[in-house]
Biopython code that builds the backbone (N, CA, C, O; Angstrom):
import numpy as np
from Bio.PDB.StructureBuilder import StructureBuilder

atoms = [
    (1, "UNK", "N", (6.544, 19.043, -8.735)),
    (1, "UNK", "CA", (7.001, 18.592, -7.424)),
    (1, "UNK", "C", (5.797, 18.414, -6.494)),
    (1, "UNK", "O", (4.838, 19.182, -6.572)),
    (2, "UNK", "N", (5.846, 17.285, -5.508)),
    (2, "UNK", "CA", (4.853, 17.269, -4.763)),
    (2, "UNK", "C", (4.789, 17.994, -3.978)),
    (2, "UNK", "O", (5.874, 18.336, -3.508)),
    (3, "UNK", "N", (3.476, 18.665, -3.366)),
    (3, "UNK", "CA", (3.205, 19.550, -2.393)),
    (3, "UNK", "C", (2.652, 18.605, -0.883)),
    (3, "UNK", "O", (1.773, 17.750, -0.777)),
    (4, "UNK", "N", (3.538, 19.163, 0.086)),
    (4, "UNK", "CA", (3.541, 18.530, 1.517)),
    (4, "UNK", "C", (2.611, 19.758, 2.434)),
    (4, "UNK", "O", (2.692, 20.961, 2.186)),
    (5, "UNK", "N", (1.718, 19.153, 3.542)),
    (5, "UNK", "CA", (1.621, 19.695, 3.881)),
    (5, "UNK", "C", (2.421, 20.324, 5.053)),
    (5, "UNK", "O", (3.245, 19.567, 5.567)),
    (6, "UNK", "N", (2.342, 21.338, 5.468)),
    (6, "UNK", "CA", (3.288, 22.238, 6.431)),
    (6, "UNK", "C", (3.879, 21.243, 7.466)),
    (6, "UNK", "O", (4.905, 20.567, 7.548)),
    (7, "UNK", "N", (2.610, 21.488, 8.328)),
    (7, "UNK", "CA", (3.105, 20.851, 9.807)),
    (7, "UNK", "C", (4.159, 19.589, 9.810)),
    (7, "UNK", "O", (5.301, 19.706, 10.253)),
    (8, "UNK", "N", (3.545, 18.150, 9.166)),
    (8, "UNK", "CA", (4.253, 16.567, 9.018)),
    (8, "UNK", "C", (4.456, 16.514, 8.244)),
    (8, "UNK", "O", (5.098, 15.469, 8.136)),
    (9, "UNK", "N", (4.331, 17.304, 6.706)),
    (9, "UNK", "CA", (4.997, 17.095, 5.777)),
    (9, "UNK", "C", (4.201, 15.680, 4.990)),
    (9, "UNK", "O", (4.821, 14.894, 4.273)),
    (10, "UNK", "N", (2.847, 15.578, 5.276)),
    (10, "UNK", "CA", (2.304, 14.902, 4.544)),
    (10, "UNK", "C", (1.705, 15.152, 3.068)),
    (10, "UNK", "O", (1.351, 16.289, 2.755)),
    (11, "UNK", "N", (1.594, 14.034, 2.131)),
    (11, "UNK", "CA", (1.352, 14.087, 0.929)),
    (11, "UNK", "C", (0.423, 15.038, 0.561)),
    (11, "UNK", "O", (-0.580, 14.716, 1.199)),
    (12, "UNK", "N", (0.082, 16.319, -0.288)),
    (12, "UNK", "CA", (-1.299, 16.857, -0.368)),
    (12, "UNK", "C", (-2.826, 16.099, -0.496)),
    (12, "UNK", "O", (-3.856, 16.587, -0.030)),
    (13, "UNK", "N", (-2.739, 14.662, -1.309)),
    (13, "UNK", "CA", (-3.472, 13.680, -1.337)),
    (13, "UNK", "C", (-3.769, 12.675, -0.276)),
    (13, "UNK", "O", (-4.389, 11.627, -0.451)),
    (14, "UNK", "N", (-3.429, 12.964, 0.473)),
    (14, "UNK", "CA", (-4.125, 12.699, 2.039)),
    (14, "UNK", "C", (-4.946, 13.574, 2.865)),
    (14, "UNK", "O", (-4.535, 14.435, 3.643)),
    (15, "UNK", "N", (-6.369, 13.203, 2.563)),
    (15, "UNK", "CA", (-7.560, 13.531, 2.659)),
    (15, "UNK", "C", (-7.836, 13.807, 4.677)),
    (15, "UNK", "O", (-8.610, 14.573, 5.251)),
    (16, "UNK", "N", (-6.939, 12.923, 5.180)),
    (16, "UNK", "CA", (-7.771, 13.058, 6.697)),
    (16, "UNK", "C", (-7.217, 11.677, 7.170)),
    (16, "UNK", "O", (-7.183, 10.607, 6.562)),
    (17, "UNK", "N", (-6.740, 12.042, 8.584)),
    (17, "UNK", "CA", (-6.435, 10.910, 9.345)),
    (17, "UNK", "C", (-7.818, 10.181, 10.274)),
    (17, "UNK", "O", (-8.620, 10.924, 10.840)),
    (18, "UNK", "N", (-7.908, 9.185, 10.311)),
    (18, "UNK", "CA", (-9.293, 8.535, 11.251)),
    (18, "UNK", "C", (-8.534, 7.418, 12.099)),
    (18, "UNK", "O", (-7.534, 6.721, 11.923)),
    (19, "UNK", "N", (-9.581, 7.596, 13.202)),
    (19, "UNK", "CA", (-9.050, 6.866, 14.537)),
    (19, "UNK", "C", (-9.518, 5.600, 14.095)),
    (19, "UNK", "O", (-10.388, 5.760, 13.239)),
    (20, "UNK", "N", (-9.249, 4.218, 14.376)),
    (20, "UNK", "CA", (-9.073, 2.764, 14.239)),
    (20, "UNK", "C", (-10.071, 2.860, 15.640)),
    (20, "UNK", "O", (-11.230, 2.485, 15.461)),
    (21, "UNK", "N", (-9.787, 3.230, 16.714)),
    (21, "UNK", "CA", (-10.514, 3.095, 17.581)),
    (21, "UNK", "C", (-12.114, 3.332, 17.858)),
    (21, "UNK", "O", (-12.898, 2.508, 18.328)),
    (22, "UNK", "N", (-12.469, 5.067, 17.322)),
    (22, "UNK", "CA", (-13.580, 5.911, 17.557)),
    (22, "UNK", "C", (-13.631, 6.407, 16.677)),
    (22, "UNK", "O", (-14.649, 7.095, 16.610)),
    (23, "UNK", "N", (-12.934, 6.462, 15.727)),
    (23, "UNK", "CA", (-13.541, 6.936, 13.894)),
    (23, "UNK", "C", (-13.449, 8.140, 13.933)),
    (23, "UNK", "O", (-13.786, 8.672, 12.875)),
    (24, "UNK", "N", (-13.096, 8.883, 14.797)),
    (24, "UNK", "CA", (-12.790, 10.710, 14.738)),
    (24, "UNK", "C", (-11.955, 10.601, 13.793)),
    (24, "UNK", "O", (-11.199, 9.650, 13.599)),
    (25, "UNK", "N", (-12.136, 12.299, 12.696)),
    (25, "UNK", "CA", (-11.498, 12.189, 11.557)),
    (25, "UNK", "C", (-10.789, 13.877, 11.744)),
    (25, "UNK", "O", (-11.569, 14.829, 11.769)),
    (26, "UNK", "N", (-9.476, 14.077, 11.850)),
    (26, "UNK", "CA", (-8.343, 14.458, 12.081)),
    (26, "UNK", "C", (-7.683, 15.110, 10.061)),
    (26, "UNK", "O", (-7.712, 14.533, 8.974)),
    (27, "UNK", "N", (-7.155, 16.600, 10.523)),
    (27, "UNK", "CA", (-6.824, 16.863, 8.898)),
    (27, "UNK", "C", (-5.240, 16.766, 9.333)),
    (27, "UNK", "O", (-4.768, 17.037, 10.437)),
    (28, "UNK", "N", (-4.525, 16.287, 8.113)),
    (28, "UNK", "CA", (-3.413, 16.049, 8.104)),
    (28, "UNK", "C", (-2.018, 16.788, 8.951)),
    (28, "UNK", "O", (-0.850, 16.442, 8.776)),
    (29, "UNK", "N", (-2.452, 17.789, 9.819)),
    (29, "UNK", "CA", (-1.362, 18.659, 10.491)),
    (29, "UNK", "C", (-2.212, 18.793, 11.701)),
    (29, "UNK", "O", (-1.637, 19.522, 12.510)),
    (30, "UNK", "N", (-3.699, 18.247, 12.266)),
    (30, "UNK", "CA", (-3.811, 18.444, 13.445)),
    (30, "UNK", "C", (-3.614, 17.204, 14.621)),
    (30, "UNK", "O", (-4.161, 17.123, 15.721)),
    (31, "UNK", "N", (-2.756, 16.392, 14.061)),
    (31, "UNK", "CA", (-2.329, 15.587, 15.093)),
    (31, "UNK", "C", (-1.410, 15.189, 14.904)),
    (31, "UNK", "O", (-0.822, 15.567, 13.891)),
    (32, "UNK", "N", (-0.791, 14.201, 15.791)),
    (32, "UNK", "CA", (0.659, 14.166, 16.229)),
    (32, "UNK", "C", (0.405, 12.461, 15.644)),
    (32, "UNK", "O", (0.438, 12.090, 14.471)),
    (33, "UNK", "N", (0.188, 11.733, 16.708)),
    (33, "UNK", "CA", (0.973, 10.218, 16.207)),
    (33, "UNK", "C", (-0.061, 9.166, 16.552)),
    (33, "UNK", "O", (0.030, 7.954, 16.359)),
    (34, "UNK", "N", (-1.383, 10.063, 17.270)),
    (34, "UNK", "CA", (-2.239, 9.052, 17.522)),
    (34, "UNK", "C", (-3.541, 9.708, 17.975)),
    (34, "UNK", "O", (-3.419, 10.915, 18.185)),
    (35, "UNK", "N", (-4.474, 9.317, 18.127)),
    (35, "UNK", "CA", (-5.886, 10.209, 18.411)),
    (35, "UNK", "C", (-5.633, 10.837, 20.224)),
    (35, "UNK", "O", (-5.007, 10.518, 21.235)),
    (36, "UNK", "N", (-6.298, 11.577, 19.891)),
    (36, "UNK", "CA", (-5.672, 12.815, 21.397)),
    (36, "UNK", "C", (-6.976, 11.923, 22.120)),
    (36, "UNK", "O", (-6.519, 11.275, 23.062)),
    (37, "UNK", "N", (-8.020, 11.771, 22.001)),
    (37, "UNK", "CA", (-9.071, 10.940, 22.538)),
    (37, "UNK", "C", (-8.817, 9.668, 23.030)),
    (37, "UNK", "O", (-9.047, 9.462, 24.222)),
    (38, "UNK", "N", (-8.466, 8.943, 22.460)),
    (38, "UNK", "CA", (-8.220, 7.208, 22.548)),
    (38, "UNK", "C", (-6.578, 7.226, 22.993)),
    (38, "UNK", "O", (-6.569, 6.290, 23.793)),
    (39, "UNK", "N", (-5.822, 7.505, 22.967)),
    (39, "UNK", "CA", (-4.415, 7.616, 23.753)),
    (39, "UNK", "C", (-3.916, 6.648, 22.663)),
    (39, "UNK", "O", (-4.720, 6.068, 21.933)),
    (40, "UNK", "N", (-2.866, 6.514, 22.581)),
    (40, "UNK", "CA", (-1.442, 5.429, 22.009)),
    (40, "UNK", "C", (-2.367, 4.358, 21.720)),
    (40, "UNK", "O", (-2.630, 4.162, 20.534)),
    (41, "UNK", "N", (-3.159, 3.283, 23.020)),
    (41, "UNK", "CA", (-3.553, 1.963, 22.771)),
    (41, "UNK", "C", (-4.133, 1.657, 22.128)),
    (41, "UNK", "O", (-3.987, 0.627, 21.470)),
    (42, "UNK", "N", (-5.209, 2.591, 22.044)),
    (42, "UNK", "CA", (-6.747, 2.298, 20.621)),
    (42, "UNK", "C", (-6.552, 3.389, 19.720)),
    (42, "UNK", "O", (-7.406, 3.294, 18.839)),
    (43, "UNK", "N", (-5.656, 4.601, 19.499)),
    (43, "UNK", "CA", (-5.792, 5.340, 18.494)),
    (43, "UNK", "C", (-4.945, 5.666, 17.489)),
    (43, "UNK", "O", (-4.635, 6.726, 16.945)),
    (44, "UNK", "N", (-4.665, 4.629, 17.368)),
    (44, "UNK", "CA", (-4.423, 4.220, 15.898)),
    (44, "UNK", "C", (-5.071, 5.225, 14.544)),
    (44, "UNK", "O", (-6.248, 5.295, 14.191)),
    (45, "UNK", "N", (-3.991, 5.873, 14.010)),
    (45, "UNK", "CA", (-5.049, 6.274, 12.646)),
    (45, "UNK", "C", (-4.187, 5.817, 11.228)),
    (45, "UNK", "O", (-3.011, 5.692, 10.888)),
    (46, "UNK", "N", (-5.326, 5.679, 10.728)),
    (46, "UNK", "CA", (-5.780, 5.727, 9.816)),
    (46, "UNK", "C", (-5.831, 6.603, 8.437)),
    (46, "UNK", "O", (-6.705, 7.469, 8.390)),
    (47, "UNK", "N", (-4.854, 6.429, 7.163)),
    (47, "UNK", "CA", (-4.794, 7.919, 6.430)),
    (47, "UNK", "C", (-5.496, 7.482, 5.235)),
    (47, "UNK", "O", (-5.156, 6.553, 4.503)),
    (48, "UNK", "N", (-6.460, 8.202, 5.112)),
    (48, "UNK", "CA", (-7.406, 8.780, 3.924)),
    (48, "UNK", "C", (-6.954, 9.488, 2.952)),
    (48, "UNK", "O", (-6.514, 10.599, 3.248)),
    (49, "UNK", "N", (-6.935, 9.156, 1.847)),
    (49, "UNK", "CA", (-6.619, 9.444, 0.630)),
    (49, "UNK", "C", (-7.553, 10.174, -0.021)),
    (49, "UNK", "O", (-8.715, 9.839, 0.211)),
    (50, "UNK", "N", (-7.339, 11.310, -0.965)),
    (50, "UNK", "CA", (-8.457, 11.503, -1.716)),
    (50, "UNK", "C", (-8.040, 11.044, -3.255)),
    (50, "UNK", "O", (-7.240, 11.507, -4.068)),
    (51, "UNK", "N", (-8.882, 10.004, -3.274)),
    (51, "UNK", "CA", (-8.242, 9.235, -4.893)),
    (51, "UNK", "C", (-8.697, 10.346, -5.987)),
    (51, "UNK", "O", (-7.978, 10.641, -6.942)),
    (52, "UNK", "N", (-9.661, 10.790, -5.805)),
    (52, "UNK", "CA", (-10.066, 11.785, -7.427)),
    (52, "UNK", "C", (-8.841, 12.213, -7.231)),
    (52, "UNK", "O", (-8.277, 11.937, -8.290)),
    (53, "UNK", "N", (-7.855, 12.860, -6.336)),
    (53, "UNK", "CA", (-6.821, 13.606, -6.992)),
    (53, "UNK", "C", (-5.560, 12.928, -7.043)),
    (53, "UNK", "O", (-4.543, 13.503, -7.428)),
    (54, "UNK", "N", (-5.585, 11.325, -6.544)),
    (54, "UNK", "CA", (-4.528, 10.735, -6.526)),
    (54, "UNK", "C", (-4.503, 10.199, -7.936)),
    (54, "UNK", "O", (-3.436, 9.945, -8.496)),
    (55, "UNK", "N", (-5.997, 9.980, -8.664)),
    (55, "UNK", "CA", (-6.287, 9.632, -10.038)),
    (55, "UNK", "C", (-5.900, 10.475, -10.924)),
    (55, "UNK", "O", (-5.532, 10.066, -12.025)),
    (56, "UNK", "N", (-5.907, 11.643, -10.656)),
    (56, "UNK", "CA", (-5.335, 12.330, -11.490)),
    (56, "UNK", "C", (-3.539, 13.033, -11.516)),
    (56, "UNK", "O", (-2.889, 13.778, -12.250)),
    (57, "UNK", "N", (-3.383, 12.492, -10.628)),
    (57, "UNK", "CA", (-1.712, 12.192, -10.657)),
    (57, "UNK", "C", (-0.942, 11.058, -11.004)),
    (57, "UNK", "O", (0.128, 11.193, -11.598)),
    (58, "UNK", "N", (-1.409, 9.905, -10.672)),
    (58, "UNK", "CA", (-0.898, 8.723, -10.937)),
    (58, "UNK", "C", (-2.337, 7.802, -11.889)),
    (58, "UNK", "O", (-3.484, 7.559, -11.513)),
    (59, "UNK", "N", (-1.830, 7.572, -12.835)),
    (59, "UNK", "CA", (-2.627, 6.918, -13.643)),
    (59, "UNK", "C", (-1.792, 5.980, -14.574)),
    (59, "UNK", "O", (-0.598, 6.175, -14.345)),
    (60, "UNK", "N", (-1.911, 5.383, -15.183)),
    (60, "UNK", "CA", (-1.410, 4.761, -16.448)),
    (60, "UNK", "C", (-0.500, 5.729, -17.333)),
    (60, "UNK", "O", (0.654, 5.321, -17.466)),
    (61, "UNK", "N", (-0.804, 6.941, -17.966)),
    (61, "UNK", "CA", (-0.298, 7.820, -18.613)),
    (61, "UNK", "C", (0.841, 8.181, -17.841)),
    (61, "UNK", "O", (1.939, 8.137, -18.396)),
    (62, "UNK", "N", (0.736, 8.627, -16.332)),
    (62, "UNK", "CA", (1.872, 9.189, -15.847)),
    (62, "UNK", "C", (3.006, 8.508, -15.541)),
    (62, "UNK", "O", (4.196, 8.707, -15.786)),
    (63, "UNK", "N", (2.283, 7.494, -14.840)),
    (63, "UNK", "CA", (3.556, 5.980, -14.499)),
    (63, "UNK", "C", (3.838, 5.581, -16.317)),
    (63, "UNK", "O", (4.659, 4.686, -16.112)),
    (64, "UNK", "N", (3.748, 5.622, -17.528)),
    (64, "UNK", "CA", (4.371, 5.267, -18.227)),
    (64, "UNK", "C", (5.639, 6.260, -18.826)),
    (64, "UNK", "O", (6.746, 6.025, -19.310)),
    (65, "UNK", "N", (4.726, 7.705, -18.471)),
    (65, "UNK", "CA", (6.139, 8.144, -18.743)),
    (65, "UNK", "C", (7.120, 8.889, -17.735)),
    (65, "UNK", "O", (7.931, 9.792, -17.943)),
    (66, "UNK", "N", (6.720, 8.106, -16.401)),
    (66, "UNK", "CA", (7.992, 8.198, -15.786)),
    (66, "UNK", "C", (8.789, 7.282, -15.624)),
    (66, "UNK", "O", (8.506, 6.161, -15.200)),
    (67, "UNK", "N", (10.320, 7.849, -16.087)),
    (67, "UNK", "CA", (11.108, 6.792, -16.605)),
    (67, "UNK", "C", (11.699, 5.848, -14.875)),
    (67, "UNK", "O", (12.115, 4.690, -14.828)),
    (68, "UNK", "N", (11.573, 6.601, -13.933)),
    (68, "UNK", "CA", (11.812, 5.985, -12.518)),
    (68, "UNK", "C", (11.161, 4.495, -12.665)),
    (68, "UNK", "O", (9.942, 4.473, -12.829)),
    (69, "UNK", "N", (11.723, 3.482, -12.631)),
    (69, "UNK", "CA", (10.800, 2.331, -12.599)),
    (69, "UNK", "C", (11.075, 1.668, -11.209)),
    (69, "UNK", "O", (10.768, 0.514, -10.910)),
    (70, "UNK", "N", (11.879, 2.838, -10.179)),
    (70, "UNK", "CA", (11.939, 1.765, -8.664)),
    (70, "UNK", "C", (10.558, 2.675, -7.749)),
    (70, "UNK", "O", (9.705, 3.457, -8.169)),
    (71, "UNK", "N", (10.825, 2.169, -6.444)),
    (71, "UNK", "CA", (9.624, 2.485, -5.775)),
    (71, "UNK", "C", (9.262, 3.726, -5.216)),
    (71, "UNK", "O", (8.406, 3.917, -4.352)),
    (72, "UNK", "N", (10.099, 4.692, -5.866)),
    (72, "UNK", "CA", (10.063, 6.278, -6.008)),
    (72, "UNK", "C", (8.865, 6.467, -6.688)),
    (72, "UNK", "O", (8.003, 7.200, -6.203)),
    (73, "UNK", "N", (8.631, 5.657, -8.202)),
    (73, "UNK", "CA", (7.491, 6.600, -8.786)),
    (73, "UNK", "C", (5.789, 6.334, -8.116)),
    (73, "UNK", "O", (4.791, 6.537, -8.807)),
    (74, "UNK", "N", (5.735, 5.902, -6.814)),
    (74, "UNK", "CA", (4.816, 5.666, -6.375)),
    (74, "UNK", "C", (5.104, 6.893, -5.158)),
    (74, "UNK", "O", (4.368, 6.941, -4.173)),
    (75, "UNK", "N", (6.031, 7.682, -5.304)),
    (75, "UNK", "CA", (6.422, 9.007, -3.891)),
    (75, "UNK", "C", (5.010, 9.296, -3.185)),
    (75, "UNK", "O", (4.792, 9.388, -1.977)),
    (76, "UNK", "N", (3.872, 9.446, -4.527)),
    (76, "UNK", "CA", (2.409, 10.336, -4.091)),
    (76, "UNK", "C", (1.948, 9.493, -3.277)),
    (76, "UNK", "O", (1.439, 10.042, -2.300)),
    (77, "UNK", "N", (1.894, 7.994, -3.257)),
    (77, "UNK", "CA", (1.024, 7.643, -2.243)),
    (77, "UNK", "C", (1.924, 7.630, -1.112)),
    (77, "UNK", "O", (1.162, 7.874, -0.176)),
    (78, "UNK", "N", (2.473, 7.566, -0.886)),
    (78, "UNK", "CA", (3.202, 7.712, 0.633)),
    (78, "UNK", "C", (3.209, 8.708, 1.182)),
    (78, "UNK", "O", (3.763, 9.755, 0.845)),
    (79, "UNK", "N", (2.263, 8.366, 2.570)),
    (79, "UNK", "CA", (1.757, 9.675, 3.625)),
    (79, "UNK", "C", (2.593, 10.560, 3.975)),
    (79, "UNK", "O", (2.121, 11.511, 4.599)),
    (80, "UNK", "N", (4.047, 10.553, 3.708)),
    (80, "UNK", "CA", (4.780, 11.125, 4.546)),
    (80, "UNK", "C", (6.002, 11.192, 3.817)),
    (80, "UNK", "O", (6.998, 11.707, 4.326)),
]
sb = StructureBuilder()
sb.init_structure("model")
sb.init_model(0)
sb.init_chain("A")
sb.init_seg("    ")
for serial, (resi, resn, name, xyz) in enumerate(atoms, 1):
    if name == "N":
        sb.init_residue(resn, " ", resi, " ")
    sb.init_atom(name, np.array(xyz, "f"), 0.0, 1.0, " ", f" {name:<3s}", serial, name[0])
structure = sb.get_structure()
């Protein structure tokens, strides 16, 4: 089962949120919906993945033998 983190309940393979605006880089439960710096208009983020461990969850081997073939067996990459 996938592991979420606490606070938003984001994917464990989400590495860090970054601002679109000012590039401040944010860990997955210390912000809310937008950079506390840049406000709503410019702070936009951005979610960072850490692929070494998304590679080793989803690969060829795993997507073949999961028999889910709708857009469930992709659950891991989705931030949330």
């Amino acid at each position: 089962m996938q592991k979420r983190h606490e606070k938003h309940g984001f994917s464990e393979l989400v590495e860090a949120l970054e601002c679109d605006g000012c590039g401040a880089r944010y860990g997955p439960a210390d912000v809310e919906l937008f950079c506390p710096a840049c406000g709503p208009s410019r702070g936009t983020l951005t979610i960072l993945y850490d692929y070494d461990r998304v590679a080793g969850q989803l690969n060829r081997r795993t997507l073949e033998a999961n028999g889910d073939f709708s857009q469930w067996r992709y659950l891991p990459l989705l931030p949330v």
